[in-house]
PQR file of N, CA, C, O and H, with PARSE charges and radii, in Angstrom:
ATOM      1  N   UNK A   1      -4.890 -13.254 -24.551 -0.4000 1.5000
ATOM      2  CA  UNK A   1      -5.095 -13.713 -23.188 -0.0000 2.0000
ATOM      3  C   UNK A   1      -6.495 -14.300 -23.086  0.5500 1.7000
ATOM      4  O   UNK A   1      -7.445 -13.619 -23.473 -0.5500 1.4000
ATOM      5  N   UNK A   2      -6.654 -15.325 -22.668 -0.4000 1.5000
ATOM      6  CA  UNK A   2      -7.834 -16.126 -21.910 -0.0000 2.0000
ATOM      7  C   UNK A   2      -8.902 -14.878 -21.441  0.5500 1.7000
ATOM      8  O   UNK A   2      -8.639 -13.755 -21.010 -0.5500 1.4000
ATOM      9  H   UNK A   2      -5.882 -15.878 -22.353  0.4000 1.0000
ATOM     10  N   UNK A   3     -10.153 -15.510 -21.690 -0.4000 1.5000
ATOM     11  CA  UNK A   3     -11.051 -14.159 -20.678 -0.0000 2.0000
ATOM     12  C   UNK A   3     -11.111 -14.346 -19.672  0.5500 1.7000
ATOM     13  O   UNK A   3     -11.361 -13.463 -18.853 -0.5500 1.4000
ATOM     14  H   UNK A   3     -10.366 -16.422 -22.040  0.4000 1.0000
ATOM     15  N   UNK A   4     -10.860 -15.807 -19.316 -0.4000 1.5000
ATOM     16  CA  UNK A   4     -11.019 -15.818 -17.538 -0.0000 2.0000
ATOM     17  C   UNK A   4      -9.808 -16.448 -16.725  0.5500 1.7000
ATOM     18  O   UNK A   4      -9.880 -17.175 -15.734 -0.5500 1.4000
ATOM     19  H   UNK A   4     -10.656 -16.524 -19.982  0.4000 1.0000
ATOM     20  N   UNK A   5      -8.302 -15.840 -17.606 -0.4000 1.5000
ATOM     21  CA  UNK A   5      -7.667 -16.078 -16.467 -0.0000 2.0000
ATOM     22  C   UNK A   5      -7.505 -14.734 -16.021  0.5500 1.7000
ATOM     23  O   UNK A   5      -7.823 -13.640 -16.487 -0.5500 1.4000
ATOM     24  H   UNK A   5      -8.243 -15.250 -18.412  0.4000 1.0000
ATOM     25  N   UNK A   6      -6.593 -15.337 -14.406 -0.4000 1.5000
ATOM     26  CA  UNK A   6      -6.418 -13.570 -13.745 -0.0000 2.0000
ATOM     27  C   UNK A   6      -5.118 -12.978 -14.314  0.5500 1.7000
ATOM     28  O   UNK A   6      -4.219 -13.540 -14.939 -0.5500 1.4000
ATOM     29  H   UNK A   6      -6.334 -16.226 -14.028  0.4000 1.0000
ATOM     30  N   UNK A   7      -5.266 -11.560 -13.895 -0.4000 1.5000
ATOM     31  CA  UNK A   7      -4.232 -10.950 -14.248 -0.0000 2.0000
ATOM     32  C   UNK A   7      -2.956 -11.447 -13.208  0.5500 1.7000
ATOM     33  O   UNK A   7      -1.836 -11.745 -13.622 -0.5500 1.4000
ATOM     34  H   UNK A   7      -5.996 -11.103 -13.387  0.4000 1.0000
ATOM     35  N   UNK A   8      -3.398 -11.470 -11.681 -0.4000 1.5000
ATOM     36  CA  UNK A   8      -2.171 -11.835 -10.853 -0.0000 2.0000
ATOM     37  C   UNK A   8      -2.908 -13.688 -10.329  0.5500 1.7000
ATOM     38  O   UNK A   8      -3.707 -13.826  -9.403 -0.5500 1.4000
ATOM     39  H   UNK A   8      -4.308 -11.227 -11.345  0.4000 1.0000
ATOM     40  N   UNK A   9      -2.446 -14.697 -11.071 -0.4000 1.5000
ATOM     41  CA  UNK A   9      -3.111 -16.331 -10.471 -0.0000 2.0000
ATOM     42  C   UNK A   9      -2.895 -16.469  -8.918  0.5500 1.7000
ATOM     43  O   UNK A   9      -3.601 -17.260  -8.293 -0.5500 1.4000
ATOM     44  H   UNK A   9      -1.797 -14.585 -11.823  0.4000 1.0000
ATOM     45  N   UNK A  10      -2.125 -15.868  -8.409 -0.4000 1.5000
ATOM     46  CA  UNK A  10      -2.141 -16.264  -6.916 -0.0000 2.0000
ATOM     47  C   UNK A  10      -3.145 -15.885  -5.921  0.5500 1.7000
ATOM     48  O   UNK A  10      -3.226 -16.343  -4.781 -0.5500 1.4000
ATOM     49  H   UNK A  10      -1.551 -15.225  -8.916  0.4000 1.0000
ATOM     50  N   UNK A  11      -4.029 -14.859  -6.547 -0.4000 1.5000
ATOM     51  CA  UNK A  11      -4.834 -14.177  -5.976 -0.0000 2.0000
ATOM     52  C   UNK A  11      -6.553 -15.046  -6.198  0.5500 1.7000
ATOM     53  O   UNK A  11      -7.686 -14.666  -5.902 -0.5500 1.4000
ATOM     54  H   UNK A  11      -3.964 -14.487  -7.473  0.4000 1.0000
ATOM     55  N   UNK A  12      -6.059 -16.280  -6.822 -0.4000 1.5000
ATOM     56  CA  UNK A  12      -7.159 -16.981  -7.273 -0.0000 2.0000
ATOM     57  C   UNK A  12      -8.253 -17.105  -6.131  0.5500 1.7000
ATOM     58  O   UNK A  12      -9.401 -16.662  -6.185 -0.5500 1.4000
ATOM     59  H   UNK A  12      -5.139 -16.589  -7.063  0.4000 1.0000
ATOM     60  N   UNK A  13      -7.600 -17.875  -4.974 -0.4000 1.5000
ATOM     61  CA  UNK A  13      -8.132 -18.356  -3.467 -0.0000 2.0000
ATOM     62  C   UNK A  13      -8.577 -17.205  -3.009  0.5500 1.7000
ATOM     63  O   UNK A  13      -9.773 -17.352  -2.756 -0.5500 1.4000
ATOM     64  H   UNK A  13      -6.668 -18.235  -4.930  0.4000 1.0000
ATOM     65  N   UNK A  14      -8.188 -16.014  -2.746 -0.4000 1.5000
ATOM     66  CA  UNK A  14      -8.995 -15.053  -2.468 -0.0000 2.0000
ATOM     67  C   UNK A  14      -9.784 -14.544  -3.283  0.5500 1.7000
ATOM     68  O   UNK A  14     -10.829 -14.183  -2.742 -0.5500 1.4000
ATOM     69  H   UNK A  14      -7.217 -15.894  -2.952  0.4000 1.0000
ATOM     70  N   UNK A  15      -9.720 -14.329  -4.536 -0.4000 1.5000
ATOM     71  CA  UNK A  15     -10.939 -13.928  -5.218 -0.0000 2.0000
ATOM     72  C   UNK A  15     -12.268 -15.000  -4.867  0.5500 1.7000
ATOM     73  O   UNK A  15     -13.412 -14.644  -4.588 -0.5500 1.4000
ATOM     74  H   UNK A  15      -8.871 -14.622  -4.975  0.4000 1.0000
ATOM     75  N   UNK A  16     -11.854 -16.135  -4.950 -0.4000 1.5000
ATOM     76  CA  UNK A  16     -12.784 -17.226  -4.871 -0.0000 2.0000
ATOM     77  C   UNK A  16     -13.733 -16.855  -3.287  0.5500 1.7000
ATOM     78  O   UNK A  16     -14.923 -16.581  -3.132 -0.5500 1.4000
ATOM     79  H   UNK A  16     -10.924 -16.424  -5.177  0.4000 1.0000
ATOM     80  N   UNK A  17     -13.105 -16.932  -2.732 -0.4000 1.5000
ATOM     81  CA  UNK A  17     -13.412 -16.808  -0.836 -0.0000 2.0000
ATOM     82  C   UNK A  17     -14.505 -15.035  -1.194  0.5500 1.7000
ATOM     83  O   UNK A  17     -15.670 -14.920  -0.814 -0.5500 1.4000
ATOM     84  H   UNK A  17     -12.138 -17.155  -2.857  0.4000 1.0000
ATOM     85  N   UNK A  18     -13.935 -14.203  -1.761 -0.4000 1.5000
ATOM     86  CA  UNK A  18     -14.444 -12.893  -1.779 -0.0000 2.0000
ATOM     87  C   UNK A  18     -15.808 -13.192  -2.803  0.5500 1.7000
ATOM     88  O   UNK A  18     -16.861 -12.561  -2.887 -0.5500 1.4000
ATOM     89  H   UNK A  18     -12.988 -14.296  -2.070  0.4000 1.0000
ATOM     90  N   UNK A  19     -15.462 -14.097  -3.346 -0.4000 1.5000
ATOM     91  CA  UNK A  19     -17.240 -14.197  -4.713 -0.0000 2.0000
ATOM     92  C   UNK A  19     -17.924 -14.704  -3.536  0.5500 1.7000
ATOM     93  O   UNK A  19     -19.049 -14.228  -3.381 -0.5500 1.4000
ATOM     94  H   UNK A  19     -14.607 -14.610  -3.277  0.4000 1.0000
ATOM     95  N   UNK A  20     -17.354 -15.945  -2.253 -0.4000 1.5000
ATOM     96  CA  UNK A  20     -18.546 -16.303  -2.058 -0.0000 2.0000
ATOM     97  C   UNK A  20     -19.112 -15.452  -0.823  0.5500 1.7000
ATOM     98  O   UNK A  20     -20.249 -15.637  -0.389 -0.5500 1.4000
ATOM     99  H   UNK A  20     -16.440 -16.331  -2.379  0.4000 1.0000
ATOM    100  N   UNK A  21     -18.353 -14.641  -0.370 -0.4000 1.5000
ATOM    101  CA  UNK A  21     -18.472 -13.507   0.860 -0.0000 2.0000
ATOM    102  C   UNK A  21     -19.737 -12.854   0.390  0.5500 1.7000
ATOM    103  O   UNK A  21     -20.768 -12.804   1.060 -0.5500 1.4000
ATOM    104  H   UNK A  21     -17.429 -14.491  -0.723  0.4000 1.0000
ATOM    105  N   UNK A  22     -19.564 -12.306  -0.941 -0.4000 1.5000
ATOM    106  CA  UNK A  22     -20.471 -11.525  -1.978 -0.0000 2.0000
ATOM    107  C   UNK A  22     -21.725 -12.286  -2.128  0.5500 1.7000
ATOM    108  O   UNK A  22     -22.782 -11.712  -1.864 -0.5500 1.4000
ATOM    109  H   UNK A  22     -18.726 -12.347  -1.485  0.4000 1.0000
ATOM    110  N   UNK A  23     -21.726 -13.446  -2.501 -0.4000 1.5000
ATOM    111  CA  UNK A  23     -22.856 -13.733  -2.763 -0.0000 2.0000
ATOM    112  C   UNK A  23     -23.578 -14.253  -0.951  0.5500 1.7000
ATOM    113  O   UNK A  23     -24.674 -14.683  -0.590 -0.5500 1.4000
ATOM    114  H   UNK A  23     -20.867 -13.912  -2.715  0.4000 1.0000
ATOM    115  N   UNK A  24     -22.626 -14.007  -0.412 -0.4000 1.5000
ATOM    116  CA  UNK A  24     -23.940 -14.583   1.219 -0.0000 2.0000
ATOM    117  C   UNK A  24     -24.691 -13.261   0.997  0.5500 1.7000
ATOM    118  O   UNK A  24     -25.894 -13.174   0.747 -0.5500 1.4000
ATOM    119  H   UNK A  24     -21.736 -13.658  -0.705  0.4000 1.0000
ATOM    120  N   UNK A  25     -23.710 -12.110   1.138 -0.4000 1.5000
ATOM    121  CA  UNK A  25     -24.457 -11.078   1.775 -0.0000 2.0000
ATOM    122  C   UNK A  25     -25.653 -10.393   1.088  0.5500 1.7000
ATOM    123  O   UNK A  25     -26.563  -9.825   1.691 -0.5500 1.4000
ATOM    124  H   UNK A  25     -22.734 -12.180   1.341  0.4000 1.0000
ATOM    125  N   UNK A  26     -25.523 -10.534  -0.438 -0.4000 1.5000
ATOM    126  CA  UNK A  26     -26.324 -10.668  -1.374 -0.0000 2.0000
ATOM    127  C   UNK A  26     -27.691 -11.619  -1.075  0.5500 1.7000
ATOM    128  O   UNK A  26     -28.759 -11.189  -1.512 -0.5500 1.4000
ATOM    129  H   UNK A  26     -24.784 -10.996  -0.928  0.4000 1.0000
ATOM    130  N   UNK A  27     -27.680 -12.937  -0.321 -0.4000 1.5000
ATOM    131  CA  UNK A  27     -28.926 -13.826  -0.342 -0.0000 2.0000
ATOM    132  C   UNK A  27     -28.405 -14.673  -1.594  0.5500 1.7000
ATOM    133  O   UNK A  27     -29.412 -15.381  -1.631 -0.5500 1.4000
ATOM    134  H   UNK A  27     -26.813 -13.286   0.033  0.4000 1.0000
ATOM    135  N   UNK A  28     -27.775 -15.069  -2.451 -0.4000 1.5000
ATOM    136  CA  UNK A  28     -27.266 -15.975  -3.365 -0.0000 2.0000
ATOM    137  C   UNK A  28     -26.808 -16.791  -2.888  0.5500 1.7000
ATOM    138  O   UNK A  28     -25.813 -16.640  -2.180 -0.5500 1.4000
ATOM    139  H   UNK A  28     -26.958 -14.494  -2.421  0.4000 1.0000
ATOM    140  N   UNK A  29     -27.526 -18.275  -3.161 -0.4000 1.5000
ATOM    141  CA  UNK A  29     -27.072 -19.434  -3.097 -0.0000 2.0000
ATOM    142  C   UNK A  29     -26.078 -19.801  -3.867  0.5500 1.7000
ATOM    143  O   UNK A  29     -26.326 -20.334  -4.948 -0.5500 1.4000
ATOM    144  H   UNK A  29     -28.335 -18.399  -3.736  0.4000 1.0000
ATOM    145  N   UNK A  30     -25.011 -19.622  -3.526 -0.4000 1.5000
ATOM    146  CA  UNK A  30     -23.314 -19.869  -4.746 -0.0000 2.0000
ATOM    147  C   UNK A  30     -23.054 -21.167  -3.800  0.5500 1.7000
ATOM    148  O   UNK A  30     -23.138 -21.362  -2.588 -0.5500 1.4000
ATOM    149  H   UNK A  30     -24.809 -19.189  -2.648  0.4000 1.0000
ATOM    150  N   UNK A  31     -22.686 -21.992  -4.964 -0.4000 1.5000
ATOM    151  CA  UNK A  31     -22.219 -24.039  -4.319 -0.0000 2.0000
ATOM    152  C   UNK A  31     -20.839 -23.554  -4.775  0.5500 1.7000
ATOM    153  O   UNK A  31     -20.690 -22.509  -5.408 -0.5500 1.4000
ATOM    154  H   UNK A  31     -22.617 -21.834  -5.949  0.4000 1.0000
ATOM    155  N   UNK A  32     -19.889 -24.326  -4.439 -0.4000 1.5000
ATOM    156  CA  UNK A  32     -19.021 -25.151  -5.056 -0.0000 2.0000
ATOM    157  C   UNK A  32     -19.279 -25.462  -6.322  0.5500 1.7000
ATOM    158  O   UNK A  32     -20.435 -25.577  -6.727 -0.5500 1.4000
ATOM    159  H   UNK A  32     -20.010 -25.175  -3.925  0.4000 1.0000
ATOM    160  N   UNK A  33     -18.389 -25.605  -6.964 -0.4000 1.5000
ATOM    161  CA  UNK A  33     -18.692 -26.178  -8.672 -0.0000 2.0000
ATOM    162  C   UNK A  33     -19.716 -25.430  -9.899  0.5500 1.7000
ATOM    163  O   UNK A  33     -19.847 -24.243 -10.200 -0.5500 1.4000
ATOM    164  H   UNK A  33     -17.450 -25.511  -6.634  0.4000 1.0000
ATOM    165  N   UNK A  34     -20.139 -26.246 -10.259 -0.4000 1.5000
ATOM    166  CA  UNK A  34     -21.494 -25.544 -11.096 -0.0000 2.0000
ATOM    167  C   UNK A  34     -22.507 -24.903 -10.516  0.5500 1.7000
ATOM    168  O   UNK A  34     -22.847 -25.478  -9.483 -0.5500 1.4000
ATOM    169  H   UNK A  34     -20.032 -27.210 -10.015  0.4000 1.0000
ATOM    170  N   UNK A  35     -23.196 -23.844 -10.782 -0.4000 1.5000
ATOM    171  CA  UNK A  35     -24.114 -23.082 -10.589 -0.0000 2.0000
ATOM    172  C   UNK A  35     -24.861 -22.759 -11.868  0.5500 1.7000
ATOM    173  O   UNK A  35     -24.846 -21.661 -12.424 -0.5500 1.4000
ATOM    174  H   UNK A  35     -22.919 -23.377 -11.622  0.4000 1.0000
ATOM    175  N   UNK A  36     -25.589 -23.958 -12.319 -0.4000 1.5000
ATOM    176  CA  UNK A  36     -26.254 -23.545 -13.432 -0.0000 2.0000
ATOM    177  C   UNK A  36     -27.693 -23.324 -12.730  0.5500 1.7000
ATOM    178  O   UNK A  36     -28.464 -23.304 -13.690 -0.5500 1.4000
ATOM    179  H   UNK A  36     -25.602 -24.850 -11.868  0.4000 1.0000
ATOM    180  N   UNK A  37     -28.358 -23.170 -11.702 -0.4000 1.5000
ATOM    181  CA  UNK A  37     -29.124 -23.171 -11.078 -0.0000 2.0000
ATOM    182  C   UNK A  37     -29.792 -21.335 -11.191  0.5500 1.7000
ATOM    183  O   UNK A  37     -30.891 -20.816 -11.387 -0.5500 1.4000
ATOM    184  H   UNK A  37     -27.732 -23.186 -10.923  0.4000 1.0000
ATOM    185  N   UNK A  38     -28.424 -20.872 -10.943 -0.4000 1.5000
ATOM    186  CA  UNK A  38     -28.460 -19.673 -10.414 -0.0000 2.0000
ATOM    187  C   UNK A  38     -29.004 -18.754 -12.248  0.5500 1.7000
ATOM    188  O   UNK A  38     -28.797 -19.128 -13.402 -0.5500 1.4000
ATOM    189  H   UNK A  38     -27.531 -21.294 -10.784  0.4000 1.0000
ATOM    190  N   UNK A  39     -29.735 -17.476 -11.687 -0.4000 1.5000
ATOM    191  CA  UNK A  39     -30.289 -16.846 -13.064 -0.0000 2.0000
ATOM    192  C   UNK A  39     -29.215 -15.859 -13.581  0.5500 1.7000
ATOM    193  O   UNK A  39     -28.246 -15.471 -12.928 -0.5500 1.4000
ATOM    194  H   UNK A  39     -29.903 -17.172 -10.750  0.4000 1.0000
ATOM    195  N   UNK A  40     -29.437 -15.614 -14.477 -0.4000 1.5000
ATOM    196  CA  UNK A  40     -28.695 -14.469 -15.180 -0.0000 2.0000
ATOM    197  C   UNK A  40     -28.113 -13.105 -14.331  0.5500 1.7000
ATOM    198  O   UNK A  40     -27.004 -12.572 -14.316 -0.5500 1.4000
ATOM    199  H   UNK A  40     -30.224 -15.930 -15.007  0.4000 1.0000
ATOM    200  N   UNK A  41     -29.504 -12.774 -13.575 -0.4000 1.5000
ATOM    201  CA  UNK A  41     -29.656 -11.865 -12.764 -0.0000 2.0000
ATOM    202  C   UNK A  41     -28.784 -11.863 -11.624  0.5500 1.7000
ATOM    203  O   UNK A  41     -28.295 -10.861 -11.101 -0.5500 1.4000
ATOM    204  H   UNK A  41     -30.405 -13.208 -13.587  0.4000 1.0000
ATOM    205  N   UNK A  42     -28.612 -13.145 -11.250 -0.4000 1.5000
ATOM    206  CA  UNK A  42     -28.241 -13.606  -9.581 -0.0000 2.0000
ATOM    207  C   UNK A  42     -26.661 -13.819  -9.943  0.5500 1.7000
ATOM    208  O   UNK A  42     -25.802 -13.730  -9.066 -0.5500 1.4000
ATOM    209  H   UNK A  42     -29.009 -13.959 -11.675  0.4000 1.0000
ATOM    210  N   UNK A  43     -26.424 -14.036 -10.978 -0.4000 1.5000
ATOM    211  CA  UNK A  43     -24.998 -14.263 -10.854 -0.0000 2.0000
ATOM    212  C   UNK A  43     -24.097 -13.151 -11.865  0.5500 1.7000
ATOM    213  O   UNK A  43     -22.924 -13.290 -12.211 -0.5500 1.4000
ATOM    214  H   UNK A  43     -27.122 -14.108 -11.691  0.4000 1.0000
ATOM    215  N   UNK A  44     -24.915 -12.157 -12.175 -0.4000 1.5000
ATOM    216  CA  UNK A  44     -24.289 -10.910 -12.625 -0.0000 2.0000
ATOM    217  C   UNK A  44     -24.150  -9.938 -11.416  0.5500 1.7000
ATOM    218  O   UNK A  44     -23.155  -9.213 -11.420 -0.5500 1.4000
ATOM    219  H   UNK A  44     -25.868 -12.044 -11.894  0.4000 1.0000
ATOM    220  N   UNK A  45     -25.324  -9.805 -10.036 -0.4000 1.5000
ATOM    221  CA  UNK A  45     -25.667  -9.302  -9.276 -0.0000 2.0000
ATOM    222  C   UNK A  45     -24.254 -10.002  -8.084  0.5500 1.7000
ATOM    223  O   UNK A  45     -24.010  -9.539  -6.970 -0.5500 1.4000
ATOM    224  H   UNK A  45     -26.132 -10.394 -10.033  0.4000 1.0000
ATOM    225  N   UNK A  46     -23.676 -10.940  -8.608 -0.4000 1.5000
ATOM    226  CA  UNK A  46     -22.351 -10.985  -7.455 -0.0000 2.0000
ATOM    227  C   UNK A  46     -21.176 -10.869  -8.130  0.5500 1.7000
ATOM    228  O   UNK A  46     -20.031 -10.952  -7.685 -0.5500 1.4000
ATOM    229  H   UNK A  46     -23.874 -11.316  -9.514  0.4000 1.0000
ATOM    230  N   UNK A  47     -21.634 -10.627  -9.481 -0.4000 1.5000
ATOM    231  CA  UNK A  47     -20.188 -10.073 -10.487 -0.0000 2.0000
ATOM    232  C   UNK A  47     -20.238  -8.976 -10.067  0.5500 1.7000
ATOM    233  O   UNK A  47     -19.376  -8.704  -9.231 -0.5500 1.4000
ATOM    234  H   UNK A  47     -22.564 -10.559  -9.842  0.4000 1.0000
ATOM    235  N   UNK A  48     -20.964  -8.178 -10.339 -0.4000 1.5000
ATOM    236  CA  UNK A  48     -21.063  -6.647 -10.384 -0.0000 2.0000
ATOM    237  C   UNK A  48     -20.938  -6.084  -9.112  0.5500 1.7000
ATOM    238  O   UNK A  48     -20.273  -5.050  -9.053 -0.5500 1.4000
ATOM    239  H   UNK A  48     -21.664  -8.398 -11.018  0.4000 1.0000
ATOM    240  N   UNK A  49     -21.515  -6.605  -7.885 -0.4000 1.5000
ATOM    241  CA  UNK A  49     -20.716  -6.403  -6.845 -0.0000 2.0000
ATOM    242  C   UNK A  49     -19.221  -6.376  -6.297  0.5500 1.7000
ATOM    243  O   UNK A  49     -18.542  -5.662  -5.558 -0.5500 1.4000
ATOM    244  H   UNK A  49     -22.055  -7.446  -7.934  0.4000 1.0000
ATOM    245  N   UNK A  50     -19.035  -7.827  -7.244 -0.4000 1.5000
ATOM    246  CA  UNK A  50     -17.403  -7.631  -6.585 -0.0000 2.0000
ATOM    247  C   UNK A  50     -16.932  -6.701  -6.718  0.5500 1.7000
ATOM    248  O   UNK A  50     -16.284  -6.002  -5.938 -0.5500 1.4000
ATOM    249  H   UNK A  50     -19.586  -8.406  -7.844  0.4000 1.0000
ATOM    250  N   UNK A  51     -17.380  -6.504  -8.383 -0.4000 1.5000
ATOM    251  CA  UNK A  51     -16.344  -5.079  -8.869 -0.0000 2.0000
ATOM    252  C   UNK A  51     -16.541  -3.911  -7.889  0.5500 1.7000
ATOM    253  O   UNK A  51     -15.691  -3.615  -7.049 -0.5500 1.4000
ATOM    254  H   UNK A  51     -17.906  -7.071  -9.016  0.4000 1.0000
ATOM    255  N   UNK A  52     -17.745  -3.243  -8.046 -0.4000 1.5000
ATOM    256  CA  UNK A  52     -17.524  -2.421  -6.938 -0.0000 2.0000
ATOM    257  C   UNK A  52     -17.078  -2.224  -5.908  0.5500 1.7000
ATOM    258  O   UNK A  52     -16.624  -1.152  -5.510 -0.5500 1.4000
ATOM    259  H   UNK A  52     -18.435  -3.483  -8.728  0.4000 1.0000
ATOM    260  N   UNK A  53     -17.158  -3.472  -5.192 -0.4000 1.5000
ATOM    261  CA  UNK A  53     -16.359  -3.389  -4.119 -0.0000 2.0000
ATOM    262  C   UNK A  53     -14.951  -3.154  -4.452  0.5500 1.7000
ATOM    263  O   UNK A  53     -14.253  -2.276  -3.943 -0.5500 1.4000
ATOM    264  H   UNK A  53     -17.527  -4.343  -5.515  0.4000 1.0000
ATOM    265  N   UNK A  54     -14.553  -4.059  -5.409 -0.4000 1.5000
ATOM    266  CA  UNK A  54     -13.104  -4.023  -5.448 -0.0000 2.0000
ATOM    267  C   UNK A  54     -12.606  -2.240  -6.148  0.5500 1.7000
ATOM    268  O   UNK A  54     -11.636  -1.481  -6.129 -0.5500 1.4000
ATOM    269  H   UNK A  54     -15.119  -4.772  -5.823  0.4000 1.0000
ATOM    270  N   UNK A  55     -13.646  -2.285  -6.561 -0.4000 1.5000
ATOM    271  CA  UNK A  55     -13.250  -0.191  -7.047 -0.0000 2.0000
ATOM    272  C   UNK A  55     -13.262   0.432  -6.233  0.5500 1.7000
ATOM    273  O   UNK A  55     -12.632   1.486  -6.328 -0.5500 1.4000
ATOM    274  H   UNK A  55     -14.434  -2.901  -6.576  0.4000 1.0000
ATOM    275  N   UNK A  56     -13.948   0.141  -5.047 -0.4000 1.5000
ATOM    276  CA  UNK A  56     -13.955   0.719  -3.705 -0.0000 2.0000
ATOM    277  C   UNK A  56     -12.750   1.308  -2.857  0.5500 1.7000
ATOM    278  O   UNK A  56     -12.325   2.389  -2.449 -0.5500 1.4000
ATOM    279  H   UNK A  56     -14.459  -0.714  -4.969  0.4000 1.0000
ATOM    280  N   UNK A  57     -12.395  -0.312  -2.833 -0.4000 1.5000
ATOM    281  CA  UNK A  57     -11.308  -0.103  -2.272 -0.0000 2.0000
ATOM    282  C   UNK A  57     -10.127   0.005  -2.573  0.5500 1.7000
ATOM    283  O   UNK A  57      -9.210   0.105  -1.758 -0.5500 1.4000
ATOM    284  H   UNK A  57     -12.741  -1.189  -3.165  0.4000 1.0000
ATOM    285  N   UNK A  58      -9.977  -0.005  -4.222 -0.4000 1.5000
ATOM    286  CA  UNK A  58      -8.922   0.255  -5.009 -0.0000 2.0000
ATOM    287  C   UNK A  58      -8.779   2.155  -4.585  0.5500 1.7000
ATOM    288  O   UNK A  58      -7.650   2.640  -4.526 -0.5500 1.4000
ATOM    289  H   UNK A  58     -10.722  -0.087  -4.884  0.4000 1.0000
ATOM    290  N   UNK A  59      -9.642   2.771  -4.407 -0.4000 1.5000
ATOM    291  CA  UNK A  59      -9.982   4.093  -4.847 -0.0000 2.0000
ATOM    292  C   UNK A  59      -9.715   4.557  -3.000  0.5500 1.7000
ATOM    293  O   UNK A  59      -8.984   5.502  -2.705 -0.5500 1.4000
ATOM    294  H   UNK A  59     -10.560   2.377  -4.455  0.4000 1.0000
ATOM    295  N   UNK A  60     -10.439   3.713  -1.932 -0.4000 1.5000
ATOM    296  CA  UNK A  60      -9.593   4.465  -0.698 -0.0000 2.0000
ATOM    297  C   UNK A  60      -8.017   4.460  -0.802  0.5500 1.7000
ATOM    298  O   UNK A  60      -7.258   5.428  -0.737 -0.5500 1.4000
ATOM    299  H   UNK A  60     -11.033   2.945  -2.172  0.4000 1.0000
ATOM    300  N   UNK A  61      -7.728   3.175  -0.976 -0.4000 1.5000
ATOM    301  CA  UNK A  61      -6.012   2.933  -1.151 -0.0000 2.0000
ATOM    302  C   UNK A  61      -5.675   4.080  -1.901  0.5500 1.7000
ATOM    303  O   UNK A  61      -5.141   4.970  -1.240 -0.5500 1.4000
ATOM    304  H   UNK A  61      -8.344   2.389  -1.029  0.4000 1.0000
ATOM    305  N   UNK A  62      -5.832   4.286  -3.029 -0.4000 1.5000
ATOM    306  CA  UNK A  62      -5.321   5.561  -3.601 -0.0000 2.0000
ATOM    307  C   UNK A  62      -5.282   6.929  -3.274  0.5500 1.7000
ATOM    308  O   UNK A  62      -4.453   7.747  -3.673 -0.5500 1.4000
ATOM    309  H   UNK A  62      -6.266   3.563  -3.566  0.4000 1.0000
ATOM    310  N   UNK A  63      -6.314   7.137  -2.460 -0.4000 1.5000
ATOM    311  CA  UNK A  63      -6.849   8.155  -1.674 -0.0000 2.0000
ATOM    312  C   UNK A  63      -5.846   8.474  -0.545  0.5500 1.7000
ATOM    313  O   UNK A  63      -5.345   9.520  -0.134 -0.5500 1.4000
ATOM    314  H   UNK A  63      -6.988   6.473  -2.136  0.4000 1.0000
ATOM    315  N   UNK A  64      -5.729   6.998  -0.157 -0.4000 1.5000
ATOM    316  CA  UNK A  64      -4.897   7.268   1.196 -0.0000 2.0000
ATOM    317  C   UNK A  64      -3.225   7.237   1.048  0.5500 1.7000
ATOM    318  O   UNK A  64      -2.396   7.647   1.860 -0.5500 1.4000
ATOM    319  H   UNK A  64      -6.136   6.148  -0.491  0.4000 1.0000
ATOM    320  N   UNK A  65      -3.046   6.719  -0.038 -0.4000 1.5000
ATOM    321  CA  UNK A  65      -1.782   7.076  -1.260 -0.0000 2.0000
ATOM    322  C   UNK A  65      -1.095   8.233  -1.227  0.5500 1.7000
ATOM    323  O   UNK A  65       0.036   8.543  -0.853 -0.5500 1.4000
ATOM    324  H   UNK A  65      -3.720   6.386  -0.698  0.4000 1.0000
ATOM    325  N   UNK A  66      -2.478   9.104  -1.935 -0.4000 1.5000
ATOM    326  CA  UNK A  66      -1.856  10.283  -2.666 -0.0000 2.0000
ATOM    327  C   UNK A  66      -2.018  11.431  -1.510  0.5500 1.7000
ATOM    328  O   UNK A  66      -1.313  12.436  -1.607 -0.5500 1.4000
ATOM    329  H   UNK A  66      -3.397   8.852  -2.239  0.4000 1.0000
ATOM    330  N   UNK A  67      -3.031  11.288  -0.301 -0.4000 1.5000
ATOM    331  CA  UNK A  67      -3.092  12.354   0.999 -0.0000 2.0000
ATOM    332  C   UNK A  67      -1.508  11.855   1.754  0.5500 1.7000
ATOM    333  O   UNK A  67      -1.129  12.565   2.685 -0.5500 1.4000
ATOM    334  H   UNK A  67      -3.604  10.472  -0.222  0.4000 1.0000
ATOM    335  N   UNK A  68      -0.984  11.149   1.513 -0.4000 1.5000
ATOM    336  CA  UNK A  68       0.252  10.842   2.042 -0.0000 2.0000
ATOM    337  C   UNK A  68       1.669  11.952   0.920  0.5500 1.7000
ATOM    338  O   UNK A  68       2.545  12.792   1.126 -0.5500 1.4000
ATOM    339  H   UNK A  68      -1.292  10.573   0.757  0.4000 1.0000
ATOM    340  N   UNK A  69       1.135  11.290  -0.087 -0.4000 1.5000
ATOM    341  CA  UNK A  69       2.311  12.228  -0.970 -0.0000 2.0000
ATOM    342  C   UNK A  69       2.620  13.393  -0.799  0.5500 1.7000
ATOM    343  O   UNK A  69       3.689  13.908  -0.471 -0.5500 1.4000
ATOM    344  H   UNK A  69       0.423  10.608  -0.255  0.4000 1.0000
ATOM    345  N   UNK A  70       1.037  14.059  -1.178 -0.4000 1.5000
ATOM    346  CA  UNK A  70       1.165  15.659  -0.725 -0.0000 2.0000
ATOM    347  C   UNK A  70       1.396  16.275   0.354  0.5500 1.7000
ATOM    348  O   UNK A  70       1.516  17.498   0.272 -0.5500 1.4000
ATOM    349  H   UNK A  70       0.169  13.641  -1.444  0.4000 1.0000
ATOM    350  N   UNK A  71       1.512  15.708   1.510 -0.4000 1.5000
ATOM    351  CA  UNK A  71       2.096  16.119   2.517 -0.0000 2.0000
ATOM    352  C   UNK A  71       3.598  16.450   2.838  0.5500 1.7000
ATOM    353  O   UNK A  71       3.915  16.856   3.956 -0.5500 1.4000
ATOM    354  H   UNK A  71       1.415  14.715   1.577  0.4000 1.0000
TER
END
């Protein structure tokens, strides 16, 4: 498999919309297109965010999952 395709492609447009959500709130100038501008730092710092976020909320969903089951 490719390293940078997705696991689900339809989810492309929202991942895209969510990098650049990430990088406002961050202070990162993210363009359209190329960003060779941006440092090592600045554009690991809205990778590494996403993820978290997205572990975030992978991990309430589950939360709110499994307090459902056991009931």
């Amino acid at each position: 498999m490719a390293r940078n395709s997705k696991a689900v492609p339809q989810a492309r447009a929202a991942l895209d919309q969510f990098k650049y959500e990430v990088a406002n709130e961050l202070g990162v100038n993210l363009k359209q297109g190329y960003n060779g501008d941006l440092t090592s730092a600045q554009a690991g710092s809205v990778g590494g965010y996403m993820v978290k976020k997205m572990i975030e909320a992978q991990e309430q969903q589950m939360a709110g999952q499994s307090t459902m089951t056991t009931k």
